[in-house]
PDB file of N, CA, C, O and CB in Angstrom:
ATOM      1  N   UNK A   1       0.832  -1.174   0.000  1.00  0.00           N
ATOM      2  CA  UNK A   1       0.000   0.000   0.000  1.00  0.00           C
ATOM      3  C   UNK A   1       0.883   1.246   0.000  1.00  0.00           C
ATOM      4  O   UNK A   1       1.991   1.231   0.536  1.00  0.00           O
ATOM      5  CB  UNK A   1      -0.950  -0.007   1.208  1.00  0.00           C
ATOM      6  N   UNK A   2       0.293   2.521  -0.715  1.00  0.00           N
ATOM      7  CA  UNK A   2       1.352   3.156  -0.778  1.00  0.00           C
ATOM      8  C   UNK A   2       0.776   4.211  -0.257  1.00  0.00           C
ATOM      9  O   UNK A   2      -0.363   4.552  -0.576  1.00  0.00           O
ATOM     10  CB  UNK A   2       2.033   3.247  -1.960  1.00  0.00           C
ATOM     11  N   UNK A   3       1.656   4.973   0.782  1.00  0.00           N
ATOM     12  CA  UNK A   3       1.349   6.387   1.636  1.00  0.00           C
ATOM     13  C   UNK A   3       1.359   7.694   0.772  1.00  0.00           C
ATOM     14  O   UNK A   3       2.171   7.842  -0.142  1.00  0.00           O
ATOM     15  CB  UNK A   3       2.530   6.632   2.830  1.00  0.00           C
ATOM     16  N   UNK A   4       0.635   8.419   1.028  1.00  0.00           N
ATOM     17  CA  UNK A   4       0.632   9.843   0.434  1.00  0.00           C
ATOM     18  C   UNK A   4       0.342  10.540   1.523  1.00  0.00           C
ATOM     19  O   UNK A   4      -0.602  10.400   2.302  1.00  0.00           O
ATOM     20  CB  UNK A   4      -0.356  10.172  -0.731  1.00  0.00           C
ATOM     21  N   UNK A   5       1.764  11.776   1.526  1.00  0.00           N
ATOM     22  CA  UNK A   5       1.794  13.207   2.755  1.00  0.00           C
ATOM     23  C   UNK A   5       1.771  13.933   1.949  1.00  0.00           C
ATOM     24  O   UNK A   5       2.540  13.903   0.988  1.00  0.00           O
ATOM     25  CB  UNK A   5       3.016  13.629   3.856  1.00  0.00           C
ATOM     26  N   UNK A   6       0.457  15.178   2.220  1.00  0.00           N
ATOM     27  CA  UNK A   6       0.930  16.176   1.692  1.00  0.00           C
ATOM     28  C   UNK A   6       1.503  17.336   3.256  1.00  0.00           C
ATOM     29  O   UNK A   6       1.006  17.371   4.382  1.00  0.00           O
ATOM     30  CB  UNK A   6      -0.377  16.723   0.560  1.00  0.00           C
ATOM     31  N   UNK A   7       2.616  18.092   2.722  1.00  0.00           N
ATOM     32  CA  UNK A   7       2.792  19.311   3.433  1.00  0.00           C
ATOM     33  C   UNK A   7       2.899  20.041   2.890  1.00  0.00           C
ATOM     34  O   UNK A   7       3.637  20.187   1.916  1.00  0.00           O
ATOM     35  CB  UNK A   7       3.524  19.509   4.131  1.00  0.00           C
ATOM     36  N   UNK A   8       1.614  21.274   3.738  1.00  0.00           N
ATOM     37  CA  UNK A   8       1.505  22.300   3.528  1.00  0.00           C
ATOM     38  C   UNK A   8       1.565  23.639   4.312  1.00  0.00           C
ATOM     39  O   UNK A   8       1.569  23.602   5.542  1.00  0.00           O
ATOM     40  CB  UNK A   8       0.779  22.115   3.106  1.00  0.00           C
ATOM     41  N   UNK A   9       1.614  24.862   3.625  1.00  0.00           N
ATOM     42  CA  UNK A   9       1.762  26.018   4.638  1.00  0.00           C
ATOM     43  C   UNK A   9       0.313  26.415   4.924  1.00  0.00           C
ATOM     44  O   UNK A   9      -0.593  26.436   4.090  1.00  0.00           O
ATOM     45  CB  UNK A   9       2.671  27.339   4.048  1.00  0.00           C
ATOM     46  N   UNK A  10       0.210  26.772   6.409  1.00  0.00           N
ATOM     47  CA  UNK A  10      -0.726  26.768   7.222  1.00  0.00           C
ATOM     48  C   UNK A  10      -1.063  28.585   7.317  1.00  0.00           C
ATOM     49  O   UNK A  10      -2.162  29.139   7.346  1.00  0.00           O
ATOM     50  CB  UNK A  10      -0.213  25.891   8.625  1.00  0.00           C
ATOM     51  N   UNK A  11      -0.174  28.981   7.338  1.00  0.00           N
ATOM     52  CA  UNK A  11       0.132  30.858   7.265  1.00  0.00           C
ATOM     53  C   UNK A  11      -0.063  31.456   5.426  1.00  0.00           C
ATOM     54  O   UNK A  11       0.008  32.640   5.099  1.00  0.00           O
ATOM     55  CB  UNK A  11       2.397  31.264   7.899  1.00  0.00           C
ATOM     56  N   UNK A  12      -0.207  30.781   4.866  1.00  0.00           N
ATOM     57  CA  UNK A  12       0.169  30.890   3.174  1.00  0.00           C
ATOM     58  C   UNK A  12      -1.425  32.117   3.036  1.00  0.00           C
ATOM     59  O   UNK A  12      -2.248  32.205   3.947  1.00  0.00           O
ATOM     60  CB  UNK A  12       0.043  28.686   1.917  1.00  0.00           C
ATOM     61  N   UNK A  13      -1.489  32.678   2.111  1.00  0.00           N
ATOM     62  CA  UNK A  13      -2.230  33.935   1.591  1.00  0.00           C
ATOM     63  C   UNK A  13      -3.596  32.897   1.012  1.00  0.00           C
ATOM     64  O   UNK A  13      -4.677  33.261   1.477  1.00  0.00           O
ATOM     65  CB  UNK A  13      -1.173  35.046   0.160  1.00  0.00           C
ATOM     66  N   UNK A  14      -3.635  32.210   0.482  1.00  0.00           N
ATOM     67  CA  UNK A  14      -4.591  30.905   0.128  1.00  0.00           C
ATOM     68  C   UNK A  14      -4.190  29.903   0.541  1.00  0.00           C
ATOM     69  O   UNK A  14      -3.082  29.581   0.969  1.00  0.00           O
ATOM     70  CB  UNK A  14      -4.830  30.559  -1.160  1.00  0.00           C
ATOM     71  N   UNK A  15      -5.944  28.889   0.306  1.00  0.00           N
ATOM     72  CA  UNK A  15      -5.705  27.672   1.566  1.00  0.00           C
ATOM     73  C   UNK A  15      -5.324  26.601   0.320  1.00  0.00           C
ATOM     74  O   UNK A  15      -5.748  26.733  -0.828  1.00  0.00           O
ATOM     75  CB  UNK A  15      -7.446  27.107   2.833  1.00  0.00           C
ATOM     76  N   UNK A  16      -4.553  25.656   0.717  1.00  0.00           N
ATOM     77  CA  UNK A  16      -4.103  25.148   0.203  1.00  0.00           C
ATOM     78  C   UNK A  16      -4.853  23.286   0.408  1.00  0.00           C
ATOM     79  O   UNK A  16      -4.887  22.670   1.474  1.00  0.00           O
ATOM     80  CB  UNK A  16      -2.822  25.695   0.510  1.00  0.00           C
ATOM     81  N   UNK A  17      -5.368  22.770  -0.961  1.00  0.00           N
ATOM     82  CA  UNK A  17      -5.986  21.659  -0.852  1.00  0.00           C
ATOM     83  C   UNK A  17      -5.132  20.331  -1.045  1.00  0.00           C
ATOM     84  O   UNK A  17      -4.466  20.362  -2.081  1.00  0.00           O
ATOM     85  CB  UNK A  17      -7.008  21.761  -1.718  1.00  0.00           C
ATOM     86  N   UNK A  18      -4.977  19.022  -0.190  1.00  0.00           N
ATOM     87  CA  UNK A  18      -4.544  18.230   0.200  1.00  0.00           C
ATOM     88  C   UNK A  18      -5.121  17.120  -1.339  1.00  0.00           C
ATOM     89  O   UNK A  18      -5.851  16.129  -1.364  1.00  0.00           O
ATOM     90  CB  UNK A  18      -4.950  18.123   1.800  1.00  0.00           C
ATOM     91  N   UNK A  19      -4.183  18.073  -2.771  1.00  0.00           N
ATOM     92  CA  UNK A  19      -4.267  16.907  -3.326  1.00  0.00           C
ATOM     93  C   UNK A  19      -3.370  17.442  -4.662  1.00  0.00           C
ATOM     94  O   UNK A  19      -3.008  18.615  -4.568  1.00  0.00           O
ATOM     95  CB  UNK A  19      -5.880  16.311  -3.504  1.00  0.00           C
ATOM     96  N   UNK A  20      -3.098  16.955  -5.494  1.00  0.00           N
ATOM     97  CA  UNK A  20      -1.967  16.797  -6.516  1.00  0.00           C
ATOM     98  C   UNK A  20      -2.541  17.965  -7.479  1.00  0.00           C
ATOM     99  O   UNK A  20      -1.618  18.470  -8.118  1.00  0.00           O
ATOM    100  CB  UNK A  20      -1.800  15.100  -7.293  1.00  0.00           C
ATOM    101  N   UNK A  21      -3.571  18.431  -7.711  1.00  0.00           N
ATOM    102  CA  UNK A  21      -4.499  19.618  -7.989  1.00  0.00           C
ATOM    103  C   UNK A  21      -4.354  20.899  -7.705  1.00  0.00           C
ATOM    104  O   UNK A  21      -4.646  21.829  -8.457  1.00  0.00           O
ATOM    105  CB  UNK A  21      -5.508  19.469  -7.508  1.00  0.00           C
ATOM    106  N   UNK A  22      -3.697  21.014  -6.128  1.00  0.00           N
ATOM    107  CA  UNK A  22      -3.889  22.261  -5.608  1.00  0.00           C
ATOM    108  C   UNK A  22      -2.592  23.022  -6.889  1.00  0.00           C
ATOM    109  O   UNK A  22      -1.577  22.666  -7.487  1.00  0.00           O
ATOM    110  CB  UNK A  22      -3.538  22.308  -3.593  1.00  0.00           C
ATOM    111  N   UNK A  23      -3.683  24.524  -6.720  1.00  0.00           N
ATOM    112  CA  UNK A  23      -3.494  25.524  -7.278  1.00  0.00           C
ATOM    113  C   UNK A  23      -1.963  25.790  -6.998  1.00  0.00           C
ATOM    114  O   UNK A  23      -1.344  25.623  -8.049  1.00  0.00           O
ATOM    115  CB  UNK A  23      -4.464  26.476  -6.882  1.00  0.00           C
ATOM    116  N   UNK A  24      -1.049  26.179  -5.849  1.00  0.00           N
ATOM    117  CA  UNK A  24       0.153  26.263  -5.393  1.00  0.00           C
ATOM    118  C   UNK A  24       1.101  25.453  -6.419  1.00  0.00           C
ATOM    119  O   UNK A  24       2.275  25.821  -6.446  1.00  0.00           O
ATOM    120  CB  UNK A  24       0.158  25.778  -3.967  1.00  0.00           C
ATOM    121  N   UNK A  25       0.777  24.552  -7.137  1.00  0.00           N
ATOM    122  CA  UNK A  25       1.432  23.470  -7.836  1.00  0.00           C
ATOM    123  C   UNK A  25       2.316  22.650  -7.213  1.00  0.00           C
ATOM    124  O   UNK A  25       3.428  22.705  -7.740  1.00  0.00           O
ATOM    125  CB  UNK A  25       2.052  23.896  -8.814  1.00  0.00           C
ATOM    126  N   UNK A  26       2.230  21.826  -6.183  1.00  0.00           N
ATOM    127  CA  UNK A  26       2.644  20.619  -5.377  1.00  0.00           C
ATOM    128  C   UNK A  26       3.981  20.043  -5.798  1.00  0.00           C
ATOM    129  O   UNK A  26       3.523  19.234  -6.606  1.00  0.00           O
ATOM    130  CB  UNK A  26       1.590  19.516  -5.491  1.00  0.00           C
ATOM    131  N   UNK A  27       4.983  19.897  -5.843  1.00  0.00           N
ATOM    132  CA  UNK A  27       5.824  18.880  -6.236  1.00  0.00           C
ATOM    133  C   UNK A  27       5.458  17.915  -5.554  1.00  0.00           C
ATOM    134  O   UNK A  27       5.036  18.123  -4.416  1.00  0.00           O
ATOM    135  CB  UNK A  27       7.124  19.075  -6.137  1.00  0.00           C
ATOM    136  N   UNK A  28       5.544  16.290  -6.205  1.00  0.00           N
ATOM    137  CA  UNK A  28       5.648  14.854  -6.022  1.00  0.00           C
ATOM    138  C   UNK A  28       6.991  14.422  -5.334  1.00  0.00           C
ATOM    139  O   UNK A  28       7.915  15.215  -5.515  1.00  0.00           O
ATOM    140  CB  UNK A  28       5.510  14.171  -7.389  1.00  0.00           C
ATOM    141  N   UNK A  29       7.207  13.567  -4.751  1.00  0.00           N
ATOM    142  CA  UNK A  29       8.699  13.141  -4.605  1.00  0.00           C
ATOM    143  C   UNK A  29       8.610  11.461  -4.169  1.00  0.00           C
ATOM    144  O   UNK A  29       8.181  11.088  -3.077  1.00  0.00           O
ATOM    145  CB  UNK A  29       9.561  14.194  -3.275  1.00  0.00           C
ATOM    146  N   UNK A  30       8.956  10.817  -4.924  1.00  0.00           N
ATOM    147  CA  UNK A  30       8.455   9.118  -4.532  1.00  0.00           C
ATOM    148  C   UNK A  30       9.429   8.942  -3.435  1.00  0.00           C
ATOM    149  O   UNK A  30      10.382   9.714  -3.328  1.00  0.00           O
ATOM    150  CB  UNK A  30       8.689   7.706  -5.917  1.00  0.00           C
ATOM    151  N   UNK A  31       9.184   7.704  -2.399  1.00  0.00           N
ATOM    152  CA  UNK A  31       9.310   7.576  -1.563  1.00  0.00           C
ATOM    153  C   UNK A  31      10.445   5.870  -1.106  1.00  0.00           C
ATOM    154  O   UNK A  31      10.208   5.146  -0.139  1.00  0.00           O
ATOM    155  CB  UNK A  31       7.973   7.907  -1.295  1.00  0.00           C
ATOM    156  N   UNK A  32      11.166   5.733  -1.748  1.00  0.00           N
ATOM    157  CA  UNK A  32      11.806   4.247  -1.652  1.00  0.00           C
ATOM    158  C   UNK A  32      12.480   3.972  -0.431  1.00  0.00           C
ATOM    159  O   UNK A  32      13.169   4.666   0.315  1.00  0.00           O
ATOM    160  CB  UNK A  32      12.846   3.968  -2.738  1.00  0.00           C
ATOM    161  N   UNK A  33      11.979   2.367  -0.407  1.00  0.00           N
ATOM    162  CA  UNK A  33      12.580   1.548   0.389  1.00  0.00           C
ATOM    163  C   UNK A  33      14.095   1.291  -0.070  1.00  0.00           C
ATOM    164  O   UNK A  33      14.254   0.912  -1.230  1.00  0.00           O
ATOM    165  CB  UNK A  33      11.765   0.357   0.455  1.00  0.00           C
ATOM    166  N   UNK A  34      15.454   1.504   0.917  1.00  0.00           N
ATOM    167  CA  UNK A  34      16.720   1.628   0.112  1.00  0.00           C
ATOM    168  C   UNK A  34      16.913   0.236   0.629  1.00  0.00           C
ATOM    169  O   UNK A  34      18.071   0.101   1.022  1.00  0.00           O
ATOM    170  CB  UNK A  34      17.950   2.922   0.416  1.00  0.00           C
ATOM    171  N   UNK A  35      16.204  -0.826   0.764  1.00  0.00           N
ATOM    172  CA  UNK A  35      16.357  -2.529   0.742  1.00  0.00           C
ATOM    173  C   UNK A  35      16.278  -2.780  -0.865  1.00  0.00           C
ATOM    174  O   UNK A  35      17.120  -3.176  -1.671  1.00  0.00           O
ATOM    175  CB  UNK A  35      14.896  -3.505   1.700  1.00  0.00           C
ATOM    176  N   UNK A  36      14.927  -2.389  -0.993  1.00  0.00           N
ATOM    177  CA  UNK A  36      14.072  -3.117  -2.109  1.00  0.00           C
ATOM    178  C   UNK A  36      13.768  -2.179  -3.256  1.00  0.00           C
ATOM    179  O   UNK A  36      12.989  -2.367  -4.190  1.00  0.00           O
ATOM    180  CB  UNK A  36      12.653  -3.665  -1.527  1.00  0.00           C
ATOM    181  N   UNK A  37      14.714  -0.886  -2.945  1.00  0.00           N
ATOM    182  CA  UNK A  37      14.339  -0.254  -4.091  1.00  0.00           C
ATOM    183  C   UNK A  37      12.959   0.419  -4.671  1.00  0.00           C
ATOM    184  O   UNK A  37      12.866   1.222  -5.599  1.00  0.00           O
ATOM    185  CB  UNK A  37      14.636  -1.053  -4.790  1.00  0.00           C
ATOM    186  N   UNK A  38      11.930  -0.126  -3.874  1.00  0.00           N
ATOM    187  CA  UNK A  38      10.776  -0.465  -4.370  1.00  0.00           C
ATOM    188  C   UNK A  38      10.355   1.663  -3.638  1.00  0.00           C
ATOM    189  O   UNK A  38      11.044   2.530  -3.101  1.00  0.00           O
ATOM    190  CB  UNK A  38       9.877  -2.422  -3.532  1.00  0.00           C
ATOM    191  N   UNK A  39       8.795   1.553  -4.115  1.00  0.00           N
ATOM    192  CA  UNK A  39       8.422   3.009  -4.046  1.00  0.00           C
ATOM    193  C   UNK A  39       7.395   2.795  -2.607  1.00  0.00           C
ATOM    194  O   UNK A  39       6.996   1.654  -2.374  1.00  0.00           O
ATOM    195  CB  UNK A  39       7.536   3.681  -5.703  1.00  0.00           C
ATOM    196  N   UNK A  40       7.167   3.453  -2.070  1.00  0.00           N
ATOM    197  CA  UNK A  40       5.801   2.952  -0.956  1.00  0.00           C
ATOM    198  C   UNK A  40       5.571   4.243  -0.563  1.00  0.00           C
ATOM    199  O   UNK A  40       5.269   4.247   0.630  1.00  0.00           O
ATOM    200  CB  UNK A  40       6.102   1.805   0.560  1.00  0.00           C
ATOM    201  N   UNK A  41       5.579   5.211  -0.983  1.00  0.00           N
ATOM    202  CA  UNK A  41       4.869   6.690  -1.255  1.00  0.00           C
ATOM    203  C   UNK A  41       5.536   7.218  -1.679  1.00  0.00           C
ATOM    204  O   UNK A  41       6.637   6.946  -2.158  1.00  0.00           O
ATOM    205  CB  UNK A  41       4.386   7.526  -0.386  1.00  0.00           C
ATOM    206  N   UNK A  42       4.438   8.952  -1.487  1.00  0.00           N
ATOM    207  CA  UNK A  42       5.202  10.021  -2.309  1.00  0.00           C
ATOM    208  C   UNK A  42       4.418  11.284  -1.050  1.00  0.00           C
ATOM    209  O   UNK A  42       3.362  11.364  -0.421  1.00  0.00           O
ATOM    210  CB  UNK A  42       4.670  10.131  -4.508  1.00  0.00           C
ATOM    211  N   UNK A  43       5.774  12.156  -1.215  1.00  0.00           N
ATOM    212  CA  UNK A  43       5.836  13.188  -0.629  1.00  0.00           C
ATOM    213  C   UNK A  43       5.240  13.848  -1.767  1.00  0.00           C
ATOM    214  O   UNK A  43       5.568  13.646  -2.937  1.00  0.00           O
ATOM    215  CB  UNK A  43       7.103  13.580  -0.063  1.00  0.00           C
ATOM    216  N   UNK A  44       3.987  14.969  -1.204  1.00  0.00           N
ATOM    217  CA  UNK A  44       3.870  16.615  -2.121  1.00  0.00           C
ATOM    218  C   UNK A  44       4.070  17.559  -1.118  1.00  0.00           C
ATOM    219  O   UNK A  44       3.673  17.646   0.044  1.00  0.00           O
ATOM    220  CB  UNK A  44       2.228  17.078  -2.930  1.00  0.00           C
ATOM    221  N   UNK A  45       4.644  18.119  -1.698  1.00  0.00           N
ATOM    222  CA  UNK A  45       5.279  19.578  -1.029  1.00  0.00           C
ATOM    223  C   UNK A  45       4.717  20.413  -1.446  1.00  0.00           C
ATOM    224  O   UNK A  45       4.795  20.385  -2.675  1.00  0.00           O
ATOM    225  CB  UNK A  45       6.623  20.020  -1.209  1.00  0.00           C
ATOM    226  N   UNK A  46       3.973  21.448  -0.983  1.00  0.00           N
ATOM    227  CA  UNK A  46       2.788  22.124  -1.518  1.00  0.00           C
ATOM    228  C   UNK A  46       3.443  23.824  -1.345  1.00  0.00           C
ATOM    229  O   UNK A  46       3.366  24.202  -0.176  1.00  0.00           O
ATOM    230  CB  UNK A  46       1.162  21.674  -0.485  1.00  0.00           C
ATOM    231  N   UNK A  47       4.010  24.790  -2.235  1.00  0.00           N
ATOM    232  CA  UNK A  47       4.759  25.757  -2.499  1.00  0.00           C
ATOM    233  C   UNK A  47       3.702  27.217  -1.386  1.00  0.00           C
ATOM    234  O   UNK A  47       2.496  27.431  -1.513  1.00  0.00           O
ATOM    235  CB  UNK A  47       4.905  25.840  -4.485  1.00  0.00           C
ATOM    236  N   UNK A  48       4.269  27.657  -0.805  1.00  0.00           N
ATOM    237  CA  UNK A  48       3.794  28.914   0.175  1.00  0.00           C
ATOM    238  C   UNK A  48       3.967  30.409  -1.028  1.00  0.00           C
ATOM    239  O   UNK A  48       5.095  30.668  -1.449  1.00  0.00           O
ATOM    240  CB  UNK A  48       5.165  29.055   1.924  1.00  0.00           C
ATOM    241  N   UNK A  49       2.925  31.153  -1.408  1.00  0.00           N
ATOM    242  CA  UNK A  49       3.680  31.896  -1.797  1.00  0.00           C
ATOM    243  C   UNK A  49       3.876  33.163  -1.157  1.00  0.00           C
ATOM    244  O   UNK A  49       3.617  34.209  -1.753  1.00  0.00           O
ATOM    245  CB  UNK A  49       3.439  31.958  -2.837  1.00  0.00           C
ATOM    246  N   UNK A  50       4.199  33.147  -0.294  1.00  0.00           N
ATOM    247  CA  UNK A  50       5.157  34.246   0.554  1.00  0.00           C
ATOM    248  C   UNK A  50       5.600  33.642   1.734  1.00  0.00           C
ATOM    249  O   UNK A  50       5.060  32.633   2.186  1.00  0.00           O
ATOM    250  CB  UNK A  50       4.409  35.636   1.017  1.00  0.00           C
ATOM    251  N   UNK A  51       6.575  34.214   2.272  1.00  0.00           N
ATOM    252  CA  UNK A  51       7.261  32.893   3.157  1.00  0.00           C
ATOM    253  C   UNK A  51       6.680  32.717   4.601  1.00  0.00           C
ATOM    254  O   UNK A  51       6.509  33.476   5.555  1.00  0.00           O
ATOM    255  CB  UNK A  51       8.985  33.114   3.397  1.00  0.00           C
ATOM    256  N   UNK A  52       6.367  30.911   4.263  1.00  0.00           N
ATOM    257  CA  UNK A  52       5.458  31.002   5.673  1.00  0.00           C
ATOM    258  C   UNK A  52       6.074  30.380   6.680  1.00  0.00           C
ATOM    259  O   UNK A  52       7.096  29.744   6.420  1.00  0.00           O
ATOM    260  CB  UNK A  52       4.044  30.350   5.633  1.00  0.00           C
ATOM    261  N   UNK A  53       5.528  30.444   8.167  1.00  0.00           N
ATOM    262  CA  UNK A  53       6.494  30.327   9.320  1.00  0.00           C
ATOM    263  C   UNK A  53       5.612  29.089  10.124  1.00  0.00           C
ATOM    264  O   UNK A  53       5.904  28.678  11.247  1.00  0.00           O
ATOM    265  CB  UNK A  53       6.743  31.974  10.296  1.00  0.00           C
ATOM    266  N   UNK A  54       4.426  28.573   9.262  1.00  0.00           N
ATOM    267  CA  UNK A  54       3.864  27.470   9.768  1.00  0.00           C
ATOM    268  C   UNK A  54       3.261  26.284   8.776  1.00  0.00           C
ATOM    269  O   UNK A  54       2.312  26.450   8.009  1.00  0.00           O
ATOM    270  CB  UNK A  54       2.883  27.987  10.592  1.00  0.00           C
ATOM    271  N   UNK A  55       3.926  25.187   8.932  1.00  0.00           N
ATOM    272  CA  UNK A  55       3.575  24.200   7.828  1.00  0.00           C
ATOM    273  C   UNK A  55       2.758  23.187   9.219  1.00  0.00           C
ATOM    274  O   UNK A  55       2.744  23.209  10.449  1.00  0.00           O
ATOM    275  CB  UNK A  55       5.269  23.377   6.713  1.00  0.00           C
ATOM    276  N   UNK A  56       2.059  22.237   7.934  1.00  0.00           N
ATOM    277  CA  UNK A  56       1.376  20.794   8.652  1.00  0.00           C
ATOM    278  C   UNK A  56       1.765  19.512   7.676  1.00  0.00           C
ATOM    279  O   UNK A  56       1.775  19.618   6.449  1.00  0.00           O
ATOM    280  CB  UNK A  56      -0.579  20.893   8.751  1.00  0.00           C
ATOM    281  N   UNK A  57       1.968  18.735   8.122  1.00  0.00           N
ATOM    282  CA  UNK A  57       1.891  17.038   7.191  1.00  0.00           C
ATOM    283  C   UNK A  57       1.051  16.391   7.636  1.00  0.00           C
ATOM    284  O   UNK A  57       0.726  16.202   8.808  1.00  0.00           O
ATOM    285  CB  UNK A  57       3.093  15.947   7.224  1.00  0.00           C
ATOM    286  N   UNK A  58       0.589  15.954   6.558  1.00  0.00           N
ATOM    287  CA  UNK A  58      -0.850  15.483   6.792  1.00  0.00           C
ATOM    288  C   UNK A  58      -1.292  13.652   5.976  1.00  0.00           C
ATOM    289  O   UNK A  58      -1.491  13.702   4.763  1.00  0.00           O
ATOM    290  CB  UNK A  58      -1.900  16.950   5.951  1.00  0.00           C
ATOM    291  N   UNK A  59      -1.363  12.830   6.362  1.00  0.00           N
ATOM    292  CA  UNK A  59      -1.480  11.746   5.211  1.00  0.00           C
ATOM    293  C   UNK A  59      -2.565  11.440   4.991  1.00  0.00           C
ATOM    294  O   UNK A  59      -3.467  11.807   5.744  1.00  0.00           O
ATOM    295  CB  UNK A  59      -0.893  10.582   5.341  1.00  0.00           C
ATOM    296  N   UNK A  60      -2.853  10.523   3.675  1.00  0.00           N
ATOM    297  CA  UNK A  60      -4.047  10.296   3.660  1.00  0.00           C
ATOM    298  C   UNK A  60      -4.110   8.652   3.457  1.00  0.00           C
ATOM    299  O   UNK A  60      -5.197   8.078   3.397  1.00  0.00           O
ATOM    300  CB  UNK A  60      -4.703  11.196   2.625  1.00  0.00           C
TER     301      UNK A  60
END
């Protein structure tokens, strides 16, 4: 099964939605096991646009 976090800024000028969609434009980042190589999530990093001083991670 594979995990998905998004983090996002909590202080950001717009709210930012907990999915590969949001407006901010999210980077992806897969997530490997360094045994097996294998993927078992992905980080999105969800872009603040002005610099914010409070983030959350959140999974789903």
């Amino acid at each position: 099964m594979q995990k998905i976090v998004h983090v996002r800024p909590l202080d950001d000028v717009i709210g930012h939605e907990e999915s590969h969609e949001c407006p901010c434009g999210p980077t992806g980042k897969g997530v490997s096991n360094p045994a097996t190589e294998k993927v078992v999530g992905v980080i999105f990093h969800h872009h603040g646009l002005h610099p914010c001083h409070e983030w959350e991670a959140s999974s789903l």
